[in-house]
Backbone as CSV, one residue per row, in Angstrom:
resi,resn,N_x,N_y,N_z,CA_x,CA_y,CA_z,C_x,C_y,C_z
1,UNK,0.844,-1.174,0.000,0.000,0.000,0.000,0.891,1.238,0.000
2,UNK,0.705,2.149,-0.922,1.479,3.039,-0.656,0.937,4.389,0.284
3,UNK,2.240,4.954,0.805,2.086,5.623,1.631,2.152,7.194,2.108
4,UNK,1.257,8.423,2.048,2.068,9.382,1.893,2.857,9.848,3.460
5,UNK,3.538,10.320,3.381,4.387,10.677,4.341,3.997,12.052,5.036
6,UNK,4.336,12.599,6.353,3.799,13.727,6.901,4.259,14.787,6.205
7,UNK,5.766,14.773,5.407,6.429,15.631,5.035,7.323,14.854,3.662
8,UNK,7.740,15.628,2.587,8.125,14.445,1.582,9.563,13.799,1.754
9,UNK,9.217,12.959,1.241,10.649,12.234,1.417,11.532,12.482,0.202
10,UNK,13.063,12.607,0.732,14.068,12.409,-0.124,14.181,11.729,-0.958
11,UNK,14.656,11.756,-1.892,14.708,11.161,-3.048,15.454,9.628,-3.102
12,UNK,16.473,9.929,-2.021,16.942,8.411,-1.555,16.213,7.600,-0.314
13,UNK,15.001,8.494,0.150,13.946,7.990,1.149,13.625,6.981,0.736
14,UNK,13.263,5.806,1.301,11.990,5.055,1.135,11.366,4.356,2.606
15,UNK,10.051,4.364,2.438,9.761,3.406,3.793,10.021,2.288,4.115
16,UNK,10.719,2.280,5.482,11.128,0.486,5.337,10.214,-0.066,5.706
17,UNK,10.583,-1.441,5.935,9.393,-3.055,6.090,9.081,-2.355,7.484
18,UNK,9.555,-2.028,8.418,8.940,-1.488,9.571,8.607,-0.758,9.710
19,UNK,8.187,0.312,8.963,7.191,1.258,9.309,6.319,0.907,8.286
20,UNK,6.466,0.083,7.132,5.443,-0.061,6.184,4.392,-0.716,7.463
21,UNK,5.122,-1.577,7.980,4.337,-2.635,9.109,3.526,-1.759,10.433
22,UNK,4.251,-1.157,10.942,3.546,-0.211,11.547,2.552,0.424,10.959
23,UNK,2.428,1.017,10.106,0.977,2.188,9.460,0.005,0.882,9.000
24,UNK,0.690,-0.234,8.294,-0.342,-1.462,8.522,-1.385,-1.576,9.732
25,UNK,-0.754,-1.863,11.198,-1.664,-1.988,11.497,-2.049,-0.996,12.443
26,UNK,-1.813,0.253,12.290,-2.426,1.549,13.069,-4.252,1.183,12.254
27,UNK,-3.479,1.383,10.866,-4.657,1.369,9.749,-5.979,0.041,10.294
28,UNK,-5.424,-0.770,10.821,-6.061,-1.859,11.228,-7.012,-1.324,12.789
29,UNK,-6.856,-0.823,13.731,-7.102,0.064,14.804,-8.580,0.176,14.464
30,UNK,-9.643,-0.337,15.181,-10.920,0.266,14.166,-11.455,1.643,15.331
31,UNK,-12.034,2.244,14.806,-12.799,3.794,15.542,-13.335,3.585,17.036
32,UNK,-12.787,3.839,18.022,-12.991,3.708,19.425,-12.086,2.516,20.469
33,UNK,-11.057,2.290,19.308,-10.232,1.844,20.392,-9.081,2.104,20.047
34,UNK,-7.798,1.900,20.506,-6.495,2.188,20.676,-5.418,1.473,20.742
35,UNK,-4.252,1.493,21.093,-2.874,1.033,20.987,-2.021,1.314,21.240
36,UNK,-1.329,1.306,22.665,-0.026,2.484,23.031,0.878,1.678,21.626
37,UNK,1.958,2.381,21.869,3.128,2.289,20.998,3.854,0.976,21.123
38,UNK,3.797,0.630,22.785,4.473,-1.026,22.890,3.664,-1.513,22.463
39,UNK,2.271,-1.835,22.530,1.490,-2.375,21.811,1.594,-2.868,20.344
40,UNK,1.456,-1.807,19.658,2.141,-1.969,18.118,3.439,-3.283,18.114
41,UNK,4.482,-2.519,18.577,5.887,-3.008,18.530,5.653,-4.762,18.991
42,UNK,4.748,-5.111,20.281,4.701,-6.275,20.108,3.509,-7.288,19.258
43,UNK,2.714,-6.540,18.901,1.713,-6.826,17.745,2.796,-7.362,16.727
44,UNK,4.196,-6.379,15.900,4.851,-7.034,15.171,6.015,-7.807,15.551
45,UNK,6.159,-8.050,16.746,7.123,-8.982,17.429,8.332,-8.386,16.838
46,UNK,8.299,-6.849,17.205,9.669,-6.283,16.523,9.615,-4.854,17.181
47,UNK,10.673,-4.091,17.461,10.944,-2.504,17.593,10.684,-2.594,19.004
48,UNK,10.421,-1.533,18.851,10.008,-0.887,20.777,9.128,0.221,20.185
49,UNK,8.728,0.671,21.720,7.882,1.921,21.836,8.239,3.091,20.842
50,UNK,10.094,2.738,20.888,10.419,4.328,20.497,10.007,4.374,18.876
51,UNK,10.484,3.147,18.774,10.895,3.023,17.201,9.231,3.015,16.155
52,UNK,8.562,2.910,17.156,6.904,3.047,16.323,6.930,4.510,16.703
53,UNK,6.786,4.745,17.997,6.872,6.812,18.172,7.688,7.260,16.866
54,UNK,9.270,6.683,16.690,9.327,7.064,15.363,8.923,6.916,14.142
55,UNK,8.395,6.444,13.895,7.538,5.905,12.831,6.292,6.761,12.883
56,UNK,5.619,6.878,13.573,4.589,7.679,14.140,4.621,9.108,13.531
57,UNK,5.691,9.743,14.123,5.934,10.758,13.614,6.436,11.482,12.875
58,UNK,7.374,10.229,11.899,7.623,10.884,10.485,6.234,10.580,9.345
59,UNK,5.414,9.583,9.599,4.488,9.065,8.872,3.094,9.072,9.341
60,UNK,3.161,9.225,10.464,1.759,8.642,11.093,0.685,9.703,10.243
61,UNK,0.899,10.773,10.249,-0.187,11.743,9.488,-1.150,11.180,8.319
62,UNK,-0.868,9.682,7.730,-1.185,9.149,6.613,-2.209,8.070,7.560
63,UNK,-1.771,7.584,8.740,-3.195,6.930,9.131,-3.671,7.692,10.639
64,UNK,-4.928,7.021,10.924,-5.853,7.031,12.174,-4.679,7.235,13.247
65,UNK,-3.599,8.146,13.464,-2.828,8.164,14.474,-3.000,8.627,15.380
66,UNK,-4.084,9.485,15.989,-4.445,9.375,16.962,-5.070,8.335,17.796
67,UNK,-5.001,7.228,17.212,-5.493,5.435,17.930,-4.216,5.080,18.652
68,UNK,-3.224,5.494,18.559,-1.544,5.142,19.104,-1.687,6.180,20.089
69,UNK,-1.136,5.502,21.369,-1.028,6.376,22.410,0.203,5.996,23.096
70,UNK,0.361,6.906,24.780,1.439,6.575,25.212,0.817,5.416,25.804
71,UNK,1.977,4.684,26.918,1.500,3.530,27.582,0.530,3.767,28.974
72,UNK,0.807,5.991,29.253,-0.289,5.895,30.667,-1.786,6.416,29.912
73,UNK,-1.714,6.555,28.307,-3.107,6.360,28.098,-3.363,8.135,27.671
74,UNK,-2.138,9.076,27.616,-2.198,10.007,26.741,-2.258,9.977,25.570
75,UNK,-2.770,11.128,24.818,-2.556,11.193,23.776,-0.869,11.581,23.040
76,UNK,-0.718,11.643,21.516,0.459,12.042,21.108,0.413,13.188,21.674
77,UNK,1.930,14.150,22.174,2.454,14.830,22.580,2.853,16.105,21.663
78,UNK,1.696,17.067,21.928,1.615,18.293,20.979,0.523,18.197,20.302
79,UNK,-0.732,17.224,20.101,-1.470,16.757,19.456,-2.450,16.476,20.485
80,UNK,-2.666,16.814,21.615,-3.751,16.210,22.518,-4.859,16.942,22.098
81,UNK,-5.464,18.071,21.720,-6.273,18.857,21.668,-7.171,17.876,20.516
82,UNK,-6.426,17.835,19.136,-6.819,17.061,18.261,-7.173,16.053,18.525
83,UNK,-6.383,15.102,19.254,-6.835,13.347,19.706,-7.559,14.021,20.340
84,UNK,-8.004,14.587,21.531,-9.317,14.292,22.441,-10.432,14.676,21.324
85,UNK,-10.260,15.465,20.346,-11.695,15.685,19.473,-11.972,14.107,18.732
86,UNK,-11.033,13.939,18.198,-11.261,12.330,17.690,-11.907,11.401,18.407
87,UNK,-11.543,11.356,19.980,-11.699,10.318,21.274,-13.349,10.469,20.900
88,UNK,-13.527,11.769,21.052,-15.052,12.268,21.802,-15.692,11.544,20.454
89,UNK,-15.542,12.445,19.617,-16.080,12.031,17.908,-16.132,10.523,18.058
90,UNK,-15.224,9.515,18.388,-15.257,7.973,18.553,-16.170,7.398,19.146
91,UNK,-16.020,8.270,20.447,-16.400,7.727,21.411,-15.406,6.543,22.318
92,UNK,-14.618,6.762,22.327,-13.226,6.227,22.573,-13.419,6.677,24.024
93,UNK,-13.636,5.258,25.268,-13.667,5.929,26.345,-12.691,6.186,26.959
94,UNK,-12.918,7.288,27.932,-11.732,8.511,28.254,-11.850,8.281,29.766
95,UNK,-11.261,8.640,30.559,-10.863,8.257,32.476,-11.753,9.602,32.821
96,UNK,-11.772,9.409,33.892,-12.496,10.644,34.469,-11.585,12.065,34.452
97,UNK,-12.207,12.798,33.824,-11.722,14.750,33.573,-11.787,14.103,32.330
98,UNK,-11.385,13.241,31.258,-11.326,13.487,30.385,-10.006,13.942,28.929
99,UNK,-9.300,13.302,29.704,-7.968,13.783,29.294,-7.097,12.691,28.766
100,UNK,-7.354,11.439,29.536,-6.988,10.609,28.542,-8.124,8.937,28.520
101,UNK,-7.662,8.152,27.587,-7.891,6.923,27.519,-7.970,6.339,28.003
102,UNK,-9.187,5.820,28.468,-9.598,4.183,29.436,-8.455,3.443,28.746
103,UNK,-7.578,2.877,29.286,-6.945,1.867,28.484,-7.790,0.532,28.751
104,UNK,-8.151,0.494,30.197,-8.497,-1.124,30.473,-10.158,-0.699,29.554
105,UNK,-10.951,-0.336,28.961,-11.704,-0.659,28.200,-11.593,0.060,26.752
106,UNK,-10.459,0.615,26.428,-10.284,1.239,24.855,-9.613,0.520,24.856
107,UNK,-8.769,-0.627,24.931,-7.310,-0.822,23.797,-7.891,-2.192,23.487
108,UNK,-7.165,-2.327,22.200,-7.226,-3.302,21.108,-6.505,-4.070,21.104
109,UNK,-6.904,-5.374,21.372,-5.587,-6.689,21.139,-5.315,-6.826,20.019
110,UNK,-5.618,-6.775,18.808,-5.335,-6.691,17.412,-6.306,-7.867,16.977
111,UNK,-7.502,-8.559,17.442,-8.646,-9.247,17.143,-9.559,-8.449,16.281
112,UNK,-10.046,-9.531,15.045,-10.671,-8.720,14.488,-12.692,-8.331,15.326
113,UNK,-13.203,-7.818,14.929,-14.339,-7.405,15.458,-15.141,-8.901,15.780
114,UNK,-16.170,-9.243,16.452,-17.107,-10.178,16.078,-18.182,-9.988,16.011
């Protein structure tokens, strides 16, 4: 699938197998639930937190990236204003005030729906 990028890429750019894999399955994430970043990373039995955060943020602009969160259930960092409009719009449940993500009833094991 191709991919556009937040910003363009160099001419000797290309996306590797791991972030192709990452925006895979952000894209997979369906509307009201979520995924910290370790999440992802062990979904592909590969990277870490950081290395999807990086991924995230040279690319993420191309999928549902506000579904990727941190691991205490914030949103991306500089971007909360936006994710909480998404959350609400979802319906993506949020902890009390409202600020971030139920994790124990928003996050996604990577199962499909039934």
């Amino acid at each position: 699938m191709a991919r556009v990028p937040s910003e363009p890429l160099h001419p000797s750019e290309h996306l590797s197998t791991f972030a192709e894999a990452v925006l895979d399955v952000v894209e997979l994430v369906p509307p009201g639930r979520v995924m910290t970043y370790g999440d992802v990373a062990e979904y592909l039995g590969r990277g870490g937190p950081r290395a999807v955060g990086t991924v995230m943020a040279r690319y993420g602009s191309a999928v549902p990236w506000w579904r990727v969160l941190r691991a205490d259930g914030s949103p991306p960092q500089g971007h909360e204003a936006q994710a909480l409009r998404h959350y609400r719009r979802e319906r993506t449940p949020l902890r009390a005030g409202g600020e971030k993500v139920d994790l124990s009833r928003a996050r996604w094991d990577g199962e499909p729906a039934a």
